[in-house]
C-alpha positions, 0 to 999 in steps of 0.5 A: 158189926155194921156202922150204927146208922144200919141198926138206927135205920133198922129199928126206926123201920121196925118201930113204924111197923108195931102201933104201940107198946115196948119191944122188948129183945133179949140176947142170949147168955153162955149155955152150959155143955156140961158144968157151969164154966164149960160152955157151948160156942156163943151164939147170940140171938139173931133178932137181938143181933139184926137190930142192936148188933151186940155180939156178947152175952147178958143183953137186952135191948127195949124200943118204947114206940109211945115216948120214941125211946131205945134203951140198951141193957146190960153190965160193965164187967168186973176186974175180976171178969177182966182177968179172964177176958181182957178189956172189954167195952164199957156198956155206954161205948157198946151203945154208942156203936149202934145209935142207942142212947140210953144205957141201963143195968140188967137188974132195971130190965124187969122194972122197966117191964113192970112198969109198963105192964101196970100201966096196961102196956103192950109187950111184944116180943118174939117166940123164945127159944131157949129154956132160959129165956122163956124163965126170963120171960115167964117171970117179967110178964107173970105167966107160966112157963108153958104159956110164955111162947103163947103170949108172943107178939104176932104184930111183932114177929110178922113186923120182923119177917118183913123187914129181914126177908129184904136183905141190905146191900151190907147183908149182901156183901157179907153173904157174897163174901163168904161164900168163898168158904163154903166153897173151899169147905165142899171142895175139900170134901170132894178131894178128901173122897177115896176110899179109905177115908171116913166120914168123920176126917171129911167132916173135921176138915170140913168144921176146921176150913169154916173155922179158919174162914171166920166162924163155926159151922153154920149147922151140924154137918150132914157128910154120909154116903147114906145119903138117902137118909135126909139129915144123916148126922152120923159119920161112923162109916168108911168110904169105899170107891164107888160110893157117893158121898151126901155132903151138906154143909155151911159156914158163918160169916163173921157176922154170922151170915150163913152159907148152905150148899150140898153136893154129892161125890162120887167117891174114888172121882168117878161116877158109874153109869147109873150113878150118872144118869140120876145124878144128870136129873138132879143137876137138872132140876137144880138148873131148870128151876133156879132159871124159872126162878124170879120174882113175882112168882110164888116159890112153891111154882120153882118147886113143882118145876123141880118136882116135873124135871125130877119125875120126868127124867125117872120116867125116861129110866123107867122109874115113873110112868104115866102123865107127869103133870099129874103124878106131880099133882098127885104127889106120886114123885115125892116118894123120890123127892119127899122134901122142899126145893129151898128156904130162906137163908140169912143170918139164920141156915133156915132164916128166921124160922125160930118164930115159925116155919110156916108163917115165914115160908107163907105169911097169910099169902096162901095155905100150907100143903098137908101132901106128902113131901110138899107140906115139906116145903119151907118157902112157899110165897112170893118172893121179892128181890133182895131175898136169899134162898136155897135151891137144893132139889134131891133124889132118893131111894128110901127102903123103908119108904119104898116098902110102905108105898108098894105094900099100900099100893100107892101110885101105881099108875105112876111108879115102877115098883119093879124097878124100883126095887133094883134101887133100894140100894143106891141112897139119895143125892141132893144138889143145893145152891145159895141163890139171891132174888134179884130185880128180874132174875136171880143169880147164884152167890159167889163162885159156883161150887163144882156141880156138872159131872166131868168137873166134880170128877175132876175136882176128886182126882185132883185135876 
């Protein structure tokens, strides 16, 4: 937990951004694996955790913007729950940690919420997530299920967003802090990559470093040498030499803070040729972009220097061809790049996009694209200093996709179908960074894990 006087400043800010009414956040409870007392990992609700910083379940916290009011809610427990649980905080002492002042039972959370409803007062709060909450929801506010993410708060959510895209110097340290974990969690992996090993070891170590380095994986961990399959969760293969390994994977800080980098390994520790070659475009498009990134400028515009260097350098293997400019305005290189250059990321992998993606990639600042592979990207807008992203350009050669744009005929004044075709057995490699947007610039978080050819090489055989 941050010092309280982080969460006061935090909700007083959001107060002077939402005109009237109660906001009204709920943290989350236990979710059952598979009977009532099994339960999945805790994780509480970001939101609920930015402004009143309570890391424990049955929570909720409520700011009366008319009368200036906050009011934390929630249970002491039982003897009974102690026996279990050891001593634990009395609700005042948790309140008193984050600046809040008046302390209520849950049981007085509906009232309260009637109360003002009867009164025709405003309720905000954030689209739910979580299946018990909208029936929460549903049954304080007096509408059906189905309606509840309808009702949510606009004035609240957009209030939200601005507030914690801007990370404090404390959110800052943290994330710099971690980052030393993912670090050991990807180069474990790269020396893990020989043949004979699976993808299942490589992911259990994996999973057990973010342990040790002070929390659970920050997501399911993508760790496949089908790589060309975006999000490939399964790790039912066995690696062979000569394969490259796709590891995408990230970690929670203590306060929750997440990590979330890439890399791709040739596996055995040594990177044929043509391996090489595409693998050279990637760490490029990484590089180049990253140093065009600053702020001021809309992240889409990193995104399409990413997308040139990419169609570029397949150019100059005969890959692509034709104008670059314009296979890139066209689209043509998504075939090969069909997803976005980055996303926020804070206490959330994909910060804060339980509200909605698009509104927090582009706000009202400009449209979403509907071409394929940019309509992908997920941060589109301006970026301001003291916001953290992703960088995370790939190639990939997708079978399926390759197929479906050869038999349409798509593009052929900008893809080589013919060499393509000598490809569709190579899979994907993406390269991704946590980068902070800073005064003039932008920087790489923490040690940079290897990325150039010669020192991923070295790190698999151990020098």
């Amino acid at each position: 937990m941050f010092s309280k006087e982080v969460y006061i400043k935090r909700r007083i800010k959001l107060q002077s951004k939402v005109e009237s009414g109660l906001i009204l956040m709920l943290g989350n409870n236990d979710s059952p694996m598979n009977y009532a007392d099994n339960v999945y990992h805790f994780r509480q609700d970001s939101t609920f955790l930015y402004f009143f910083g309570i890391d424990l379940q049955n929570h909720a916290g409520i700011i009366d913007i008319d009368n200036d009011k906050e009011y934390l809610f929630g249970d002491d427990l039982s003897v009974g729950h102690i026996i279990w649980m050891g001593p634990q905080p009395s609700m005042v002492d948790k309140a008193a940690k984050i600046g809040v002042a008046n302390v209520k039972p849950m049981a007085d959370l509906s009232k309260m919420i009637a109360d003002a409803i009867k009164q025709g007062r405003k309720i905000h709060f954030n689209p739910p997530y979580r299946g018990e909450n909208i029936m929460l929801l549903s049954d304080m506010l007096d509408i059906h299920h189905n309606k509840v993410k309808e009702a949510a708060s606009l004035e609240l959510t957009k209030a939200c967003i601005n507030i914690r895209s801007i990370k404090e110097p404390c959110e800052i340290i943290e994330l710099e802090n971690h980052m030393a974990t993912a670090y050991k969690m990807h180069t474990t992996a790269m020396k893990m990559a020989h043949g004979g090993v699976t993808e299942q070891e490589v992911t259990g170590a994996l999973e057990g470093v973010s342990m040790s380095g002070g929390g659970m994986v920050s997501f399911p961990i993508i760790c496949s040498k089908r790589g060309e399959t975006l999000h490939n969760h399964d790790h039912s293969n066995t690696l062979q030499n000569g394969d490259l390994l796709l590891v995408d994977a990230g970690s929670e800080s203590p306060l929750h803070y997440a990590t979330d980098h890439t890399r791709t390994i040739p596996v055995g520790g040594t990177f044929s040729q043509r391996q090489k070659e595409i693998y050279q475009i990637v760490v490029d498009a990484n590089n180049i972009s990253r140093e065009a990134t600053k702020p001021g400028m809309q992240y889409k515009e990193a995104h399409l220097v990413a997308a040139k260097v990419i169609a570029s350098g397949l150019k100059d293997l005969g890959l692509m061809k034709g104008d670059v400019d314009e296979a890139v305005a066209q689209g043509a290189h998504a075939m090969f790049f069909p997803h976005g250059l980055g996303h926020m990321i804070g206490l959330d992998v994909h910060d804060m996009e339980d509200y909605n993606d698009t509104l927090v990639g582009y706000m009202d600042e400009l449209p979403r694209s509907t071409q394929f592979g940019l309509s992908a990207l997920r941060l589109g807008r301006t970026l301001e200093p003291n916001w953290v992203v992703t960088n995370e350009p790939g190639i990939y050669f997708i079978p399926a996709l390759i197929d479906e744009w050869k038999a349409e005929g798509k593009f052929t004044d900008f893809i080589n179908y013919d060499k393509v075709e000598g490809y569709k057995d190579f899979g994907g490699i993406r390269l991704e960074d946590d980068i902070l947007i800073t005064e003039d610039s932008c920087r790489i978080l923490g040690e940079r894990i290897p990325i150039e050819v010669a020192d991923v090489e070295a790190t698999v055989k151990g020098k």
